[in-house]
Backbone as a chain_set.jsonl record, in Angstrom:
{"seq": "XXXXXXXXXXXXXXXXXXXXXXXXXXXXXXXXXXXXXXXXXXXXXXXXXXXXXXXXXXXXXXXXXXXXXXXXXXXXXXXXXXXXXXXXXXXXXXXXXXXXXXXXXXXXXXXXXXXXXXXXXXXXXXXXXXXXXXXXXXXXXXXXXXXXXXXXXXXXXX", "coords": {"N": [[9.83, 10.977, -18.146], [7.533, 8.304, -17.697], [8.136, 6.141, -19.314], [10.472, 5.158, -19.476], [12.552, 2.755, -19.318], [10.43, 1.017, -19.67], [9.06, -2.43, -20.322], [9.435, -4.143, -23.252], [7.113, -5.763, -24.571], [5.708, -8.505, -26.706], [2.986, -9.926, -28.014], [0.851, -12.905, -28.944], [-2.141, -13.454, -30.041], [-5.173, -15.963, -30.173], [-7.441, -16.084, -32.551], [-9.882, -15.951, -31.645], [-10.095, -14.815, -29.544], [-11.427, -12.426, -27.613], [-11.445, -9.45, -27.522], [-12.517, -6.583, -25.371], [-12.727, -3.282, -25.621], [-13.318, -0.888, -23.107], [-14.647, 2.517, -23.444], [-14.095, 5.752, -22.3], [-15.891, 9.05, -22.962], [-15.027, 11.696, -22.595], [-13.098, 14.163, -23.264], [-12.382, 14.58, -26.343], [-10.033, 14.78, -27.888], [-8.036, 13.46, -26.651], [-8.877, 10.946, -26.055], [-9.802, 9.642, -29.136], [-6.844, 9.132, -29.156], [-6.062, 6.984, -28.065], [-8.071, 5.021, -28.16], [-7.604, 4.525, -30.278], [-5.102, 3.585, -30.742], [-4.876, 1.318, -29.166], [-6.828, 0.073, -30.462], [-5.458, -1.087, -32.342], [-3.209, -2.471, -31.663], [-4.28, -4.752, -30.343], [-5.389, -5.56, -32.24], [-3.008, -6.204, -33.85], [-2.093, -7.76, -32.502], [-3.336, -10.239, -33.246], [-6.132, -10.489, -32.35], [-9.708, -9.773, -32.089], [-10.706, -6.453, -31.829], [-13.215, -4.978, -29.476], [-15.247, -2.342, -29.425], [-16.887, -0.336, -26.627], [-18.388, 2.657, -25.815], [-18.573, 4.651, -23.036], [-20.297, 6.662, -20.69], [-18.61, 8.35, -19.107], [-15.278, 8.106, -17.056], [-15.895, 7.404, -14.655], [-17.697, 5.202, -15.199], [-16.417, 3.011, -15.742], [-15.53, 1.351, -14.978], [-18.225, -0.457, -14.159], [-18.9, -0.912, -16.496], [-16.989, -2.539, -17.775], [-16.889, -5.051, -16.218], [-19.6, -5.763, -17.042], [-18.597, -6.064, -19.627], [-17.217, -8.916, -19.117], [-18.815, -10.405, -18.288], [-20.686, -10.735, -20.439], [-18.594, -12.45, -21.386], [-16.13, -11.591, -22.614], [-12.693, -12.014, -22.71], [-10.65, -10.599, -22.115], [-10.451, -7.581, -21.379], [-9.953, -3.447, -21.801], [-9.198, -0.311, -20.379], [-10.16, 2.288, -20.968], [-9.818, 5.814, -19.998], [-9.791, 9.495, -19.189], [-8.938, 11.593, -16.688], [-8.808, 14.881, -15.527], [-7.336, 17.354, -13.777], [-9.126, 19.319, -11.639], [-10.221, 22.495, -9.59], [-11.976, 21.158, -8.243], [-12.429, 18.437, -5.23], [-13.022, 16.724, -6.987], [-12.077, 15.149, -8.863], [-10.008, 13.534, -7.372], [-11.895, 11.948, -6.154], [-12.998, 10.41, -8.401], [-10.312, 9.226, -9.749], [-9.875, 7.295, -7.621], [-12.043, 5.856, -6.953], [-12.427, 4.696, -9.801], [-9.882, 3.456, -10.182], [-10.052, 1.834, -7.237], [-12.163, 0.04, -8.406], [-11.732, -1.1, -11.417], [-9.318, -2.465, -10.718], [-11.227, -4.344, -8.513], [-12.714, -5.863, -9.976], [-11.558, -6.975, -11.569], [-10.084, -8.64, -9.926], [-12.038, -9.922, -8.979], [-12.876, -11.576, -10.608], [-11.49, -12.696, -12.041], [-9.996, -11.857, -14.554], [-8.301, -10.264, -16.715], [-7.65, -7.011, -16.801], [-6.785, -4.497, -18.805], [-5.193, -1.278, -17.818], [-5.669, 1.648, -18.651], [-6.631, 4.393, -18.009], [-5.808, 7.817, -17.77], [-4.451, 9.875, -15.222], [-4.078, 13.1, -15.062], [-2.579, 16.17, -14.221], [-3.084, 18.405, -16.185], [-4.236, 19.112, -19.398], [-2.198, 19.166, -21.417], [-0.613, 16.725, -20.312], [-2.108, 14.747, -20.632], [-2.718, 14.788, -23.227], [0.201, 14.241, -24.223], [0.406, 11.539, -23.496], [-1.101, 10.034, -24.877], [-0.942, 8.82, -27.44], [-0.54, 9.991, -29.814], [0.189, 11.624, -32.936], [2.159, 13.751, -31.854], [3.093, 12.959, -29.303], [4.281, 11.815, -26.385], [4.296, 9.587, -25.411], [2.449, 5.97, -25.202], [-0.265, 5.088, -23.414], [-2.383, 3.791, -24.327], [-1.593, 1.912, -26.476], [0.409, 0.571, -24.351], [-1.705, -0.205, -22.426], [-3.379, -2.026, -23.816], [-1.764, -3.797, -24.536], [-0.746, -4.715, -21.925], [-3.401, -6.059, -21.152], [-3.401, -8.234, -22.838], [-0.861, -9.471, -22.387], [-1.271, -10.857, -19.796], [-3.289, -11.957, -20.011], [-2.037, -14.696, -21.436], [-0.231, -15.04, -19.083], [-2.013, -15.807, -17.403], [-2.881, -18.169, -18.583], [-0.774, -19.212, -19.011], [-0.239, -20.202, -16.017], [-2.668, -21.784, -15.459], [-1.53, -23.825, -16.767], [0.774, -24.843, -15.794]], "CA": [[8.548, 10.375, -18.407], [7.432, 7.034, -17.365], [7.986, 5.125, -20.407], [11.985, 4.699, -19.04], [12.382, 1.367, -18.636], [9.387, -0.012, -19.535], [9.262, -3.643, -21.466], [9.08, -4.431, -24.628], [6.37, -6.991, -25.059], [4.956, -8.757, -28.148], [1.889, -11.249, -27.443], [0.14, -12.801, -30.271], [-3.263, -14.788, -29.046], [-5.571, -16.834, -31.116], [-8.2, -14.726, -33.419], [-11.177, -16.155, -31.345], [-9.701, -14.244, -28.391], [-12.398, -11.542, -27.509], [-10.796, -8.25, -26.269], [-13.784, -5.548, -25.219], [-12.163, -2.191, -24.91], [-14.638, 0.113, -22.734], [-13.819, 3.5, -23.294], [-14.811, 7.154, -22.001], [-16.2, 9.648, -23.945], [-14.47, 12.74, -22.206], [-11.757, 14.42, -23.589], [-12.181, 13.215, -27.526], [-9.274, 14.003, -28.921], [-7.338, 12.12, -26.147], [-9.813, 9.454, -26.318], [-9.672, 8.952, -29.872], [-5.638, 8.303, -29.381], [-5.923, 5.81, -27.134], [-8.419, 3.96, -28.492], [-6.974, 3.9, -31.866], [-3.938, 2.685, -30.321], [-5.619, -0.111, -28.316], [-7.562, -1.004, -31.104], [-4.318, -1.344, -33.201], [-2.734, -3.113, -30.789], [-5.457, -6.409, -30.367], [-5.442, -6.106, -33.379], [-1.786, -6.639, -33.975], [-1.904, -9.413, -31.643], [-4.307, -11.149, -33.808], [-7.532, -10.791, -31.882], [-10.386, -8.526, -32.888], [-11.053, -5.449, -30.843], [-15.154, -4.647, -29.744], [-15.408, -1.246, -28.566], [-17.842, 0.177, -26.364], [-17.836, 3.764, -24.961], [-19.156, 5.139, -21.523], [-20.469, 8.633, -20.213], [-16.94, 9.077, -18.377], [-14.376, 7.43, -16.432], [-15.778, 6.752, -13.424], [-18.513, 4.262, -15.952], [-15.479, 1.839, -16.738], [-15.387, -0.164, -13.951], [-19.006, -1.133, -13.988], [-18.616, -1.91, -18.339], [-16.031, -3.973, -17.709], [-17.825, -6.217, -15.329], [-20.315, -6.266, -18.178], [-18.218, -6.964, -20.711], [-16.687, -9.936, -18.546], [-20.17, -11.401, -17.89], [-20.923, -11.054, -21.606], [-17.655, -13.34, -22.368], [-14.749, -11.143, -23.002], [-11.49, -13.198, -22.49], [-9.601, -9.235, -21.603], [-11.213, -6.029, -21.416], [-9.095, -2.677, -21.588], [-10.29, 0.021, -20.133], [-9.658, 3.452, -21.307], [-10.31, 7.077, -19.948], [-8.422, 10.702, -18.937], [-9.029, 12.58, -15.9], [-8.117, 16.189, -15.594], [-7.26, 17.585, -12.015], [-9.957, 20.877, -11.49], [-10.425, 23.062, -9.092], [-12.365, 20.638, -6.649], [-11.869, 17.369, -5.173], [-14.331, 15.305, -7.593], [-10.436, 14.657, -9.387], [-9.582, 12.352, -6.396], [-12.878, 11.042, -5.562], [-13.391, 9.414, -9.778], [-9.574, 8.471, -9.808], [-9.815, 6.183, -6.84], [-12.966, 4.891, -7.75], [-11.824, 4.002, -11.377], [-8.824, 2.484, -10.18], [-10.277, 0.378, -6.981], [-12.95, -0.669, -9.035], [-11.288, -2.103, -12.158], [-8.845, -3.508, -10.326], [-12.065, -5.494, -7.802], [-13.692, -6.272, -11.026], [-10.563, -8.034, -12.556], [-9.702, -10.144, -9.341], [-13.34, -10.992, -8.225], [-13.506, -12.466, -12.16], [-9.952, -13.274, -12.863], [-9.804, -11.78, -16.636], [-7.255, -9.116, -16.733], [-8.451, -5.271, -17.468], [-5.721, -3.085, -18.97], [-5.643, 0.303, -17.021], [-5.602, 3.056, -19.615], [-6.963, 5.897, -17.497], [-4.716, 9.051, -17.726], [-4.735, 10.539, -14.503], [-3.485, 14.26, -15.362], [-2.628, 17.412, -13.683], [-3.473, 19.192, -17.378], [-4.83, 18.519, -20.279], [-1.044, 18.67, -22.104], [0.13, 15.891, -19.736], [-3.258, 13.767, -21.362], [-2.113, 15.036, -24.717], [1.695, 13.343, -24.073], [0.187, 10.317, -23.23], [-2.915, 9.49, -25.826], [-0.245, 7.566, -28.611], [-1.043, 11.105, -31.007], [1.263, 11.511, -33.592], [3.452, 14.366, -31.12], [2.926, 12.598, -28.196], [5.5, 11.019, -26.086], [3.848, 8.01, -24.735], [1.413, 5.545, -25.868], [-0.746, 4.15, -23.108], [-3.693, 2.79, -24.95], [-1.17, 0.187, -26.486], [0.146, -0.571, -22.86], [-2.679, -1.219, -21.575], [-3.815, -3.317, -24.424], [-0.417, -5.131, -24.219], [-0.929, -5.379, -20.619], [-4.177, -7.302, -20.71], [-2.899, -9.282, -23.723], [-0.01, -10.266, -21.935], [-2.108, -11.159, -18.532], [-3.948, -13.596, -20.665], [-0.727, -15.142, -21.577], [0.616, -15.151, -18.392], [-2.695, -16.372, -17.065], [-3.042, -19.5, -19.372], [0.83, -20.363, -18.386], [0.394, -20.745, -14.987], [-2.991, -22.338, -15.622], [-1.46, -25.136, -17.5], [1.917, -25.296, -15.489]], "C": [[8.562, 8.94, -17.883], [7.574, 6.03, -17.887], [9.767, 4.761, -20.134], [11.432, 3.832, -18.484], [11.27, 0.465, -19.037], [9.685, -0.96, -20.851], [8.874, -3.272, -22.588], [8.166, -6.006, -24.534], [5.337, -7.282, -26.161], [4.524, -9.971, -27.84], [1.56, -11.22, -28.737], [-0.816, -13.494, -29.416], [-4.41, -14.871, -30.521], [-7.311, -15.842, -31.616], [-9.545, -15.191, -32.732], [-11.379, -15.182, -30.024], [-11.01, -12.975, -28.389], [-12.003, -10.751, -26.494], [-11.838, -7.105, -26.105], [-12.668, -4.394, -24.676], [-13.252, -1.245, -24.81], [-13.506, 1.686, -23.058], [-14.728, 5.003, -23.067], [-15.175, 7.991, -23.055], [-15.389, 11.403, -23.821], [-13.328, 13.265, -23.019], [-11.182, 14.133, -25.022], [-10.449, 13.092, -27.75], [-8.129, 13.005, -27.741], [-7.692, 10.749, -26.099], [-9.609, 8.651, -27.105], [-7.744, 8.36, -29.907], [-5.429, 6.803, -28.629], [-6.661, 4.766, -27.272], [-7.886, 3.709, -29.535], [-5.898, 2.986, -31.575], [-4.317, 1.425, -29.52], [-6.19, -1.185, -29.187], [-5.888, -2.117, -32.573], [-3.477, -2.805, -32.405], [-3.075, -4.763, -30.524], [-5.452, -6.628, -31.515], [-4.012, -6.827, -34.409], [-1.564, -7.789, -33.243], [-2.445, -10.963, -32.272], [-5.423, -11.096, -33.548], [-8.365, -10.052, -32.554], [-10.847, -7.977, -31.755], [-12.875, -5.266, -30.864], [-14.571, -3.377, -28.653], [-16.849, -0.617, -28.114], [-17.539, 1.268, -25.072], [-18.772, 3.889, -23.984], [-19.053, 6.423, -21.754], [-18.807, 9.07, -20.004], [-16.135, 8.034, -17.506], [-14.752, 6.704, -15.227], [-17.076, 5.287, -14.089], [-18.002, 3.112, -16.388], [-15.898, 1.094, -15.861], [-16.947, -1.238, -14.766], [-19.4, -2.028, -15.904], [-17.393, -2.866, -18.615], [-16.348, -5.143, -17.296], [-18.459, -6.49, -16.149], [-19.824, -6.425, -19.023], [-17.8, -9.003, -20.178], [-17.862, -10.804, -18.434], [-20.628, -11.805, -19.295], [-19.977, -12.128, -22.27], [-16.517, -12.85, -22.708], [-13.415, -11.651, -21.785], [-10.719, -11.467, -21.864], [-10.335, -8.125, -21.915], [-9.703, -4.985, -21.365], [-10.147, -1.501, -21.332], [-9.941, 1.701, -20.34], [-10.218, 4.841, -20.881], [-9.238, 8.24, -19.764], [-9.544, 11.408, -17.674], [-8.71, 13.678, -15.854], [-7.94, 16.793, -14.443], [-7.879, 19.095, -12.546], [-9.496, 21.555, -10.226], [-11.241, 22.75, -7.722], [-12.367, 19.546, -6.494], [-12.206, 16.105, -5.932], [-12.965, 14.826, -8.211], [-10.054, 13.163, -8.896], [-10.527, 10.912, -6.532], [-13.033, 9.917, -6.939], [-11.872, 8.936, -9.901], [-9.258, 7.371, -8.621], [-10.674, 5.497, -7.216], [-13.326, 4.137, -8.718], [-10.972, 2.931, -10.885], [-8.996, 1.238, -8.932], [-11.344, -0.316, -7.716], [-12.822, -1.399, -10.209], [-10.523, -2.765, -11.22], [-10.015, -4.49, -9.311], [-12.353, -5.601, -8.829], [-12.604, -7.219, -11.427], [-10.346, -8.752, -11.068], [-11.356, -10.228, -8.938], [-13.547, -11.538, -9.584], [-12.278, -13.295, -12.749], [-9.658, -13.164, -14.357], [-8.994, -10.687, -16.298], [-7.926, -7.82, -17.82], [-6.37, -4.827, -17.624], [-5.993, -1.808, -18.395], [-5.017, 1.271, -17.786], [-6.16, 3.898, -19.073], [-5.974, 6.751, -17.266], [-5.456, 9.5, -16.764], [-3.974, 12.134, -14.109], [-3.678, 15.878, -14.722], [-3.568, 18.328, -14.793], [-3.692, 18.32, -18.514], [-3.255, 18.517, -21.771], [-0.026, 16.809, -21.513], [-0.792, 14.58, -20.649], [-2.298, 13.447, -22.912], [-0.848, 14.154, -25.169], [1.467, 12.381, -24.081], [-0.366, 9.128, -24.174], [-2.096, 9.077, -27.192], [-0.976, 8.351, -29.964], [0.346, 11.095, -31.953], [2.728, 12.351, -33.203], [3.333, 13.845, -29.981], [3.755, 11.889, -27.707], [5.323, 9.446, -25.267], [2.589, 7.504, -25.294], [0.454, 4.584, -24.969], [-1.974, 3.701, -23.263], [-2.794, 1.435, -25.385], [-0.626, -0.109, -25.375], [-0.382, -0.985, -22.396], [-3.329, -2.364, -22.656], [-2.997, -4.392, -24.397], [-0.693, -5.677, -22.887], [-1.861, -6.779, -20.603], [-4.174, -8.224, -21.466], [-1.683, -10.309, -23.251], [0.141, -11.231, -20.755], [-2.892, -12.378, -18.997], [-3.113, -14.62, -21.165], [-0.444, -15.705, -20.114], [-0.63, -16.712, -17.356], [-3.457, -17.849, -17.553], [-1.449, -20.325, -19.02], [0.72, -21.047, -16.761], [-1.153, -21.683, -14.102], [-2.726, -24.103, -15.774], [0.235, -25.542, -17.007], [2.023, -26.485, -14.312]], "O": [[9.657, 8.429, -17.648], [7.293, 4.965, -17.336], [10.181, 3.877, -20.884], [10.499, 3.736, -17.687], [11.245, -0.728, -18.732], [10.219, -0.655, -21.917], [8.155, -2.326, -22.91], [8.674, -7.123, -24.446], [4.387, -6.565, -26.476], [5.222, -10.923, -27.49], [1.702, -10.306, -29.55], [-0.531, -14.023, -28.342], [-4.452, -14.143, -31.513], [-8.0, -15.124, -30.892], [-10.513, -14.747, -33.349], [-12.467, -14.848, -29.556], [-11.459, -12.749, -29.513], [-12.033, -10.908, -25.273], [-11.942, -6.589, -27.218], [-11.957, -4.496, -23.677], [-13.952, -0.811, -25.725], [-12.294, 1.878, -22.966], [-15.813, 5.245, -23.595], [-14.759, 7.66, -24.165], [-15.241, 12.14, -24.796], [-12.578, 12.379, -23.428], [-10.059, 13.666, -25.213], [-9.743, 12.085, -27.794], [-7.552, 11.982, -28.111], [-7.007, 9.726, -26.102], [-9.337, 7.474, -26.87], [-7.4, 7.374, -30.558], [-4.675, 5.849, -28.822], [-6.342, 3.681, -26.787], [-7.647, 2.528, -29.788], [-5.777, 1.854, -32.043], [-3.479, 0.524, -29.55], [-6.223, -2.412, -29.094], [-5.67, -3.165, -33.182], [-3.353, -3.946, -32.85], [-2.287, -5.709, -30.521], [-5.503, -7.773, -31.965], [-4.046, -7.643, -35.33], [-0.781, -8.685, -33.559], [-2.188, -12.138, -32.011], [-6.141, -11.626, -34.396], [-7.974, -9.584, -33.623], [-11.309, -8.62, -30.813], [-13.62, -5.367, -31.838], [-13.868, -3.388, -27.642], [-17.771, -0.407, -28.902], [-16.94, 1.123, -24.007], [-19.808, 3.231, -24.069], [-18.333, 7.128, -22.461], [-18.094, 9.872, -20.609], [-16.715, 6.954, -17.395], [-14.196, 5.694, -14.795], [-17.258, 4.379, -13.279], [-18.574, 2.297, -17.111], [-16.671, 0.16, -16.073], [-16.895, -2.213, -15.515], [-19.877, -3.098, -16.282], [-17.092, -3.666, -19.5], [-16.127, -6.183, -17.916], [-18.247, -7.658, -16.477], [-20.505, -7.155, -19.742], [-18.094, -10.013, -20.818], [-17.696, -12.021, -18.518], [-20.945, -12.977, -19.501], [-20.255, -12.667, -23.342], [-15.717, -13.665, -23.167], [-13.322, -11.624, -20.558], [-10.162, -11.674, -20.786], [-10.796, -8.015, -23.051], [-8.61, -5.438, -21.027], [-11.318, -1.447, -21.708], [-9.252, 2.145, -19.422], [-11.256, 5.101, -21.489], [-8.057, 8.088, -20.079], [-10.739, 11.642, -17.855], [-7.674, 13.6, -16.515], [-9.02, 16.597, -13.885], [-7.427, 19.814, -13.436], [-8.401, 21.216, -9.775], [-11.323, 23.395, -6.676], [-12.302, 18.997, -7.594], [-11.887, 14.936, -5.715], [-12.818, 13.662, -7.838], [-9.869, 12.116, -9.517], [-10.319, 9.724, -6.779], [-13.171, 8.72, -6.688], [-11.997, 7.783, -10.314], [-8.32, 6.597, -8.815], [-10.387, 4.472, -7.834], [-14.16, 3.232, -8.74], [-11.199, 1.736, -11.073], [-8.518, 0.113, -9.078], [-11.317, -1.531, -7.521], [-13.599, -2.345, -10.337], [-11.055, -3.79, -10.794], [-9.622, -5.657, -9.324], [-12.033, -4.412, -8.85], [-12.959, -8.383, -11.607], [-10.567, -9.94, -11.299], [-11.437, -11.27, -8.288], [-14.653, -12.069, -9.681], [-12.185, -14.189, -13.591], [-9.238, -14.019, -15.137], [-9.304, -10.218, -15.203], [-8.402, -7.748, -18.953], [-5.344, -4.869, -16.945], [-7.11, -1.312, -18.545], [-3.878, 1.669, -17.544], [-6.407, 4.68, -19.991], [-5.15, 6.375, -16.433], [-6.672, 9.655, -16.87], [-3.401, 12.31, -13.033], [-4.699, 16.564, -14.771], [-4.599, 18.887, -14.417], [-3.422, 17.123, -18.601], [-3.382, 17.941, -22.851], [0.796, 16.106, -22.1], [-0.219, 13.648, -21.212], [-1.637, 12.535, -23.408], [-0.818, 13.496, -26.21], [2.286, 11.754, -24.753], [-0.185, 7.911, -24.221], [-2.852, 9.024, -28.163], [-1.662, 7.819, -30.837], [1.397, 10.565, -31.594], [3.85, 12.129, -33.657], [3.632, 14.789, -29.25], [4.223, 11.086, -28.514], [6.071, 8.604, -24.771], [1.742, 8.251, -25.783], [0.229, 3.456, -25.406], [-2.611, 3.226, -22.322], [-2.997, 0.296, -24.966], [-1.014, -1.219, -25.009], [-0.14, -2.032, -21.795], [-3.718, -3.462, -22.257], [-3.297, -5.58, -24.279], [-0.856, -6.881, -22.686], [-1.555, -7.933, -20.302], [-4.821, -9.216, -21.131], [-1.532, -11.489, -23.567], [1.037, -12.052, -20.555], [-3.047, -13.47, -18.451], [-3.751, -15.66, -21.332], [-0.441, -16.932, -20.02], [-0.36, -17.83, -16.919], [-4.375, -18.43, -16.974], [-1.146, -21.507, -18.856], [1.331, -22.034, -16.351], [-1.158, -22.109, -12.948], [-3.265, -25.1, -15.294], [0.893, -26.357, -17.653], [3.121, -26.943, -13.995]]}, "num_chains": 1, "name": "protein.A"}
């Protein structure tokens, strides 16, 4: 699995901090793990989580941008793909992924990338931070963009 190797990081940031996690509506019960875990997460950091869901995955990008315009200091951005039977798979996981990432550098706020991009809907399942599940990336990506705001205030003020 992919979770070999990966850091251990523990951010705290200041309770005014405003983290917007967009999130899909597809797929609940993977949904609801990943946001729970996201929201847990900001919220463990100290901040307070605002959630607001979208039709589907390929809807993050452009609610991120709107959260960012509204004021949110880190967005996270949460969905699951499922690979079908025809190429629409490809066409919404590129478009998810160049489009948060242009949204976070044409604004400079750091998006967490929580989209599961999954052959099957057990690989989702592994992922979505459920109570059998072997990975948890709703809190990576909330760590991520918690730790991006961190990183991005150090080298601000260095």
């Amino acid at each position: 699995m992919s979770s070999v190797g990966s850091p251990e990081i523990a951010v705290t940031v200041s309770p005014d901090t405003r983290v917007v996690i967009v999130a899909a509506s597809w797929h609940q019960q993977v949904m609801d793990g990943l946001v729970a875990s996201a929201v847990k997460t900001v919220e463990n950091a100290g901040a307070k989580a605002e959630l607001h869901r979208v039709p589907g995955t390929f809807e993050l990008s452009l609610a991120a941008q709107a959260a960012i315009a509204a004021g949110a200091d880190a967005v996270v951005a949460l969905g699951v793909v499922i690979r079908g039977g025809t190429p629409h798979f490809d066409f919404v996981c590129h478009a998810v992924t160049d489009g948060i990432n242009r949204v976070s550098l044409d604004t400079g706020v750091p998006i967490g990338f929580g989209v599961l991009t999954c052959d099957d809907e057990q690989q989702a399942l592994d992922r979505a931070g459920l109570a059998n599940s072997k990975e948890d990336k709703g809190a990576e990506a909330a760590t991520a963009a918690l730790a991006m705001l961190k990183v991005l205030d150090n080298l601000k003020n260095a």
